[in-house]
C-alpha positions as CSV (number, residue, x, y, z in Angstrom):
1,X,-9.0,-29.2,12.4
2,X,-9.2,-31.0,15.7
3,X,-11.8,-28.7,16.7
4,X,-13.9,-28.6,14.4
5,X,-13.9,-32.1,14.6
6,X,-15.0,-32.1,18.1
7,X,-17.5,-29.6,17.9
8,X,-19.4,-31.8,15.3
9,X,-19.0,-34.9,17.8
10,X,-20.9,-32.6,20.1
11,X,-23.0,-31.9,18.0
12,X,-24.1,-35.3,17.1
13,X,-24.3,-36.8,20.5
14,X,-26.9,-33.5,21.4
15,X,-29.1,-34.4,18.3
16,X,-28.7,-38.1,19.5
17,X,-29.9,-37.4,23.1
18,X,-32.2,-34.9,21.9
19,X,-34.0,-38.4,19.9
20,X,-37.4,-36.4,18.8
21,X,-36.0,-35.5,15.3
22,X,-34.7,-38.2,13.0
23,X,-33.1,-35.0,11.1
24,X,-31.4,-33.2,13.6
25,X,-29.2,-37.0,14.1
26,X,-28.7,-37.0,10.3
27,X,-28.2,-33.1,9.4
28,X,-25.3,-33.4,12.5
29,X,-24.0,-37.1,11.2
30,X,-23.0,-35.4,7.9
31,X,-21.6,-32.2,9.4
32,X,-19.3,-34.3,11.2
33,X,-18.5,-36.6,7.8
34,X,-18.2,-33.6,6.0
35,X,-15.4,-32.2,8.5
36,X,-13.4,-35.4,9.0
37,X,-13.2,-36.7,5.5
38,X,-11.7,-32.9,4.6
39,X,-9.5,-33.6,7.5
40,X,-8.4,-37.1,6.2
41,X,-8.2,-35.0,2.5
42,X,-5.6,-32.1,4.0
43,X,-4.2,-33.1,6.9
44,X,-2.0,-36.0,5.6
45,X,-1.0,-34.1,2.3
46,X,1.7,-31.2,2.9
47,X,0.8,-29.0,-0.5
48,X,-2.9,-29.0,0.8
49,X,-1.7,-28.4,4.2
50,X,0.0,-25.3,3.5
51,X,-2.0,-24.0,0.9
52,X,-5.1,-23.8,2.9
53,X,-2.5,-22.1,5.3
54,X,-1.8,-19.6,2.8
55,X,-5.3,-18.7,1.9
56,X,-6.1,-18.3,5.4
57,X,-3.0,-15.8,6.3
58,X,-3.9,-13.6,2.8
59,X,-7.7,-13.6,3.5
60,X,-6.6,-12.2,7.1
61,X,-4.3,-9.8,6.0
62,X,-6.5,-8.9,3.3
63,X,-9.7,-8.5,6.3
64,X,-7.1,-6.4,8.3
65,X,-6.7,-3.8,5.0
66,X,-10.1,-3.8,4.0
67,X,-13.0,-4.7,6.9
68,X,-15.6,-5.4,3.9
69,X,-13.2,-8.0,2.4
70,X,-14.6,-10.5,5.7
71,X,-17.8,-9.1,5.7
72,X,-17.9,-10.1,1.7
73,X,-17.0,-13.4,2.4
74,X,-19.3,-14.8,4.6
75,X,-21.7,-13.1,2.4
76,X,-20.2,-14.8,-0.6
77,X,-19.4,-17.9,1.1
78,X,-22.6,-18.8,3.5
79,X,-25.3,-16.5,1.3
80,X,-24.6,-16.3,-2.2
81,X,-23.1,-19.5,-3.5
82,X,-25.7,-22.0,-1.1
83,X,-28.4,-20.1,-2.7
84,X,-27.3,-20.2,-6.5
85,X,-26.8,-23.7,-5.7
86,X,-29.7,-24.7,-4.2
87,X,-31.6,-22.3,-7.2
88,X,-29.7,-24.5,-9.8
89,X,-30.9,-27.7,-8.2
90,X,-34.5,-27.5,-8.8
């Protein structure tokens, strides 16, 4: 979680130097909102904790069994449901 934290701090202080895009500051100031307010949401709660735990360990073991299972779910995850989403939206 730390990480990903950091990487989105990064992130934001390349966009910030960067300066020519208004966007790029904002797309990277809610990447980095979006990551720490789900850290502040699972971190401190021990149920969340290790439940995201769990999905993570069974979504491994299940990408070890079967290679398409990972392959499905970044098509699933990063494909499919932003596009139905963004499709329902207009």
């Amino acid at each position: 979680m730390g990480a990903n934290v950091g990487t989105t701090i990064t992130a934001f202080i390349a966009a910030a130097m960067h300066g020519h895009t208004l966007g790029a500051v904002s797309i990277a100031l809610s990447h980095f909102l979006f990551n720490f307010i789900g850290v502040l949401l699972f971190m401190p709660v021990p149920a969340l904790r290790s439940f995201l735990l769990n999905v993570s360990m069974w979504l491994g073991q299940l990408t070890i069994r079967y290679r398409f299972a990972g392959f499905a779910f970044l098509l699933v995850v990063f494909f499919l449901i932003p596009f139905v989403l963004i499709y329902l939206n207009r």
